[in-house]
N, C-alpha and C positions, 0 to 999 in steps of 0.2 A: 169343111166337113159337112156329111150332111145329115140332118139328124134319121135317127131309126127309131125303129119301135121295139119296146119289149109287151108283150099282153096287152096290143092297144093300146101301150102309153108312149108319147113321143120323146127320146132323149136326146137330148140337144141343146145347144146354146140361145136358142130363142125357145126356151122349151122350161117351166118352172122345173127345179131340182128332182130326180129320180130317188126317193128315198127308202131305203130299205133296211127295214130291223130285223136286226142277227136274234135266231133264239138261240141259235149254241146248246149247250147244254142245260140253260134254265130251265127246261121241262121237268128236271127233278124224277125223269123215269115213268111218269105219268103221261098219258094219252091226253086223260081231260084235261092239263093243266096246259099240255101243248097247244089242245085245239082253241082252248082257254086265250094263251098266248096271241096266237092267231085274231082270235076273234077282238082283243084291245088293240091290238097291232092295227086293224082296219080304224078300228074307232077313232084311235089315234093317228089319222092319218097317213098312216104307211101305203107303198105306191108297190113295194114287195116285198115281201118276206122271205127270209134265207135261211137254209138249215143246214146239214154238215151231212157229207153219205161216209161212212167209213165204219169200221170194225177194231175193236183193239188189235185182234189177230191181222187185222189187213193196214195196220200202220208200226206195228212196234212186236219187239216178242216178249214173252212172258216172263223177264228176267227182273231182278229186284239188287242186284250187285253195278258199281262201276257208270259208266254213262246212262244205266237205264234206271238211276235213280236222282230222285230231283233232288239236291242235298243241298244247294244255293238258299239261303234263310233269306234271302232277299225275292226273293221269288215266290210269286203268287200260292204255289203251288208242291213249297217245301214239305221234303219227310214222303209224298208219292213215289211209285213207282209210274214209269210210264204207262204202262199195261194197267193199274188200276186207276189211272186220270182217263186214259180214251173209254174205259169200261162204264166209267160213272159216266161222261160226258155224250156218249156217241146215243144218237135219237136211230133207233129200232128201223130197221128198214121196212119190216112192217108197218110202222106206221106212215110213211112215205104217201103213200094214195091217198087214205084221212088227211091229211094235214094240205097237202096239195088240190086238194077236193073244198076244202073247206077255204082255202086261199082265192080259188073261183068263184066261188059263193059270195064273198066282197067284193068282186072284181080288182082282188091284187094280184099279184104274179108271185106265184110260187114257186122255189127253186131250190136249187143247193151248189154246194162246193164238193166234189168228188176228189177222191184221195186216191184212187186207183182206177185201171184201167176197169174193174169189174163195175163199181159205183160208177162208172159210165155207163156203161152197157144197161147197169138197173135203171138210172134217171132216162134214159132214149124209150127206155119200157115207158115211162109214167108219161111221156111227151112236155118235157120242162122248156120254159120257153127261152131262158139264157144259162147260161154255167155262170161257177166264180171259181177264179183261180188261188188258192190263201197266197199269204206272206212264205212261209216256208215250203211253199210245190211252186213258187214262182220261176224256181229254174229245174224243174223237173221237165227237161224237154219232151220225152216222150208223152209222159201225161197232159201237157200243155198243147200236142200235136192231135191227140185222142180226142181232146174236147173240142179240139178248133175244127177239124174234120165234120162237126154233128152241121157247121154253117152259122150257128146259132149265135147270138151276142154273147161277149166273152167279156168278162169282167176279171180284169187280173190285179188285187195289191199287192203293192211293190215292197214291201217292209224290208229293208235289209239288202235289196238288191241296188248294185252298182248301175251306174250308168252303162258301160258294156252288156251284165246281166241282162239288162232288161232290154237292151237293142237285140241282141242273141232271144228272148222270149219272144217279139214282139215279130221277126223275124219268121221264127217256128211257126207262131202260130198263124200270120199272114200265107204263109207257104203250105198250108195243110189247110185252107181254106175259110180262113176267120175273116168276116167282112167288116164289122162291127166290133172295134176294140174298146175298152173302158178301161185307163189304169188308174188304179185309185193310188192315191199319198198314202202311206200306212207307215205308220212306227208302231213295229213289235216287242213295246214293252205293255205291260197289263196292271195295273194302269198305265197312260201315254202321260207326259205332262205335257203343258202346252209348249214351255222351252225347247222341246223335244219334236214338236209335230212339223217345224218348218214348212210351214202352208204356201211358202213363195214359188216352192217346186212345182207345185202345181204348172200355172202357164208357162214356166219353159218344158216341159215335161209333154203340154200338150203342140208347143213348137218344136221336138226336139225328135218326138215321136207322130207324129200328125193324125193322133186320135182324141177322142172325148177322155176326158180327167175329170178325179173325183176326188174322195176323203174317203179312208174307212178308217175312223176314229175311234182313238181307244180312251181319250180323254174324259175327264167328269165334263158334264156341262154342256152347254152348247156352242161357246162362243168360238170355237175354232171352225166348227161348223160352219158358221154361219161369216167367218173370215176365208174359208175355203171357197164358197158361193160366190164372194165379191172379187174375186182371184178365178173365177171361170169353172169349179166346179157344180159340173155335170149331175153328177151320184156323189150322193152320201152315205153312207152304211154307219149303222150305230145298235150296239149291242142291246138286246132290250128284254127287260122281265116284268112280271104280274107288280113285285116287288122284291126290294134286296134284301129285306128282312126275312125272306122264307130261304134266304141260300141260295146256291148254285153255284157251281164253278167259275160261270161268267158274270155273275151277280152282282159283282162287286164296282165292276167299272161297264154297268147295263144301265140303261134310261127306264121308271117307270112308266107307266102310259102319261098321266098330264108333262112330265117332262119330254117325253117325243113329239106330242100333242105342241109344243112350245118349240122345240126344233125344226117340225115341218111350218109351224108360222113363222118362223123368226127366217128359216132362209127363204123360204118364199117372199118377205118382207124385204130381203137383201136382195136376190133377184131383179124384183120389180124396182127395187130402186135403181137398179144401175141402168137402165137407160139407155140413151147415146151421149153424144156431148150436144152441149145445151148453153146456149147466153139468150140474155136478152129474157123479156114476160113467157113462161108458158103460158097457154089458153086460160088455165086457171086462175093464174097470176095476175091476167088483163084488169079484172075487177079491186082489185088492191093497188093499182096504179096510182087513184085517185088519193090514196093518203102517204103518197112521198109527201116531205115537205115542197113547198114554192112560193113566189111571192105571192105575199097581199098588204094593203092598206091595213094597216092596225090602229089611226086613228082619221079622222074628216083631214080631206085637204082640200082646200080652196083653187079655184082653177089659176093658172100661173104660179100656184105656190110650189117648190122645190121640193124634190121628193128627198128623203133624210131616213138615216138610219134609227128616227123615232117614230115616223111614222111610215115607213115602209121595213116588211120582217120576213124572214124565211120558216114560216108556219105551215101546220096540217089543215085544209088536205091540198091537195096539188093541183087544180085545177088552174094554178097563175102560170109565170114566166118559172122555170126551172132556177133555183135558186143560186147559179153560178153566174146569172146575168146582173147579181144586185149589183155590183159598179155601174155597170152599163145604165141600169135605171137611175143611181143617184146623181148623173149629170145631167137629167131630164126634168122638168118639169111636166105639171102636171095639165092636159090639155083642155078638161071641164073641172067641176065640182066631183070629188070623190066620196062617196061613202066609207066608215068603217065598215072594215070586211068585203070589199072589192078584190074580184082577183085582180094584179096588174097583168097587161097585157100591151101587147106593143100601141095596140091604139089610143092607149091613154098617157103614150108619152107625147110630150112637145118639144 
């Protein structure tokens, strides 16, 4: 696969992690608090930021009886109706250009997830440089054909979709002109636990579909994160607010800035470690050589005298015979006068 760009960053497997923090709804209805968002989100490392295009009225209807109320007590989001969770959560399409404008400003890449064919139409207005496809529009073909059309990097999590589903998405969107796939790992619970997030999917996921894989993590923490990275993800997505004590709908399972600040080091950290495969000194390693153990003399020996395992020892640093050859040297004698602390060396057997 070859890697591409989103806003002049390269994504790809020889490429450190593409990371981008979700504001979701954490803006709390505030302009400042969003651009607010934005601007820790650079500080903190973020490579792009992502927001949500949609409308109560352009996802759900205004009903408070039967399926369109949250009634599950296990659920983030118990005692709402649908139509007043997208109302609290959805960021103003007006403010779209600000927040997009201020994401160039840092040089991140600003963008969003469109929920309808019309939030398409608006983000092609703003010129956004990749889409994201959620968890629950992942099998929305048509919408998934609308975005892939634009040409643009397409970022699709998979939360809940089958193996077929996501051949059948993956399908669509290649056939309506997506050149550039990203599918991220997702489990759509809110919180995710880690038992839950099965990070293995990742590289058959990226053999299985022959695109870039990621994480979009709903987990507290990092460390799935950063177990995704060492499993070949690409992008990582993670929810992120000023802080989770002021609230928010997503606030609860969102990273504050020095905890994203901590994610973008820590998979970068995993990244660079992996490497290729490796034996034998790396370059750096060379200079530590000298202190394997090896032989040397540990007390005077007299020339003809018999080397022994009193005064010959497998000590630091290594500058003797490699310490598997002591047999071979205790049938030797010794061919001069030895000093204490002589490396042994072939030339001073007899």
């Amino acid at each position: 696969m070859q890697a591409f760009e989103i806003a002049g960053r390269k994504v790809g497997a020889g490429h450190a992690p593409f990371m981008i923090a979700e504001m979701s709804g954490n803006h709390n209805h505030s302009l400042d608090r969003a651009l607010a968002i934005v601007d820790a989100a650079a500080a903190s490392g973020a490579h792009g930021l992502k927001i949500q295009t949609y409308t109560a009225d352009t996802m759900t209807l205004p009903l408070s009886t039967g399926e369109f109320f949250v009634s599950d007590p296990a659920n983030l989001w118990t005692g709402r109706t649908l139509y007043e969770l997208y109302q609290e959560a959805h960021t103003p399409w007006e403010w779209h250009e600000a927040i997009f404008e201020r994401c160039r400003y840092h040089g991140m890449a600003g963008f969003s997830t469109p929920f309808d064919a019309t939030a398409v139409d608006f983000l092609e207005s703003l010129d956004v440089p990749c889409y994201k496809i959620s968890s629950f529009e992942n099998t929305d073909l048509p919408l998934v054909r609308k975005v892939a059309a634009t040409c643009k990097p397409l970022i699709i999590s998979t939360g809940m979709a089958t193996a077929a589903e996501l051949d059948e998405t993956v399908r669509a969107a290649r056939g309506a002109g997506a050149k550039h796939i990203v599918l991220l790992k997702c489990t759509s619970t809110y919180p995710a636990t880690p038992d839950n997030t099965h990070v293995r999917t990742i590289p058959h996921m990226r053999e299985l579909f022959g695109c870039e894989v990621g994480l979009s993590d709903h987990t507290m923490g990092v460390g799935a994160a950063v177990a995704s990275v060492a499993l070949g993800a690409t992008v990582v997505e993670k929810h992120f607010t000023l802080a989770r004590a002021d609230g928010g709908v997503d606030s609860t399972f969102s990273l504050e800035p020095h905890e994203f600040r901590s994610l973008v080091d820590e998979t970068e950290r995993a990244w660079r470690s992996l490497g290729g495969v490796q034996y034998g000194p790396t370059e750096a390693e060379l200079k530590s050589l000298r202190y394997r153990r090896s032989l040397y003399v540990v007390e005077d020996i007299a020339a003809g005298e018999a080397f022994t395992e009193r005064n010959v020892r497998a000590i630091r640093p290594g500058l003797g015979l490699p310490s598997k050859y002591l047999g071979v040297v205790l049938q030797h004698k010794a061919r001069g006068y030895l000093k204490k602390g002589t490396a042994v060396s072939w030339d001073i057997l007899a």
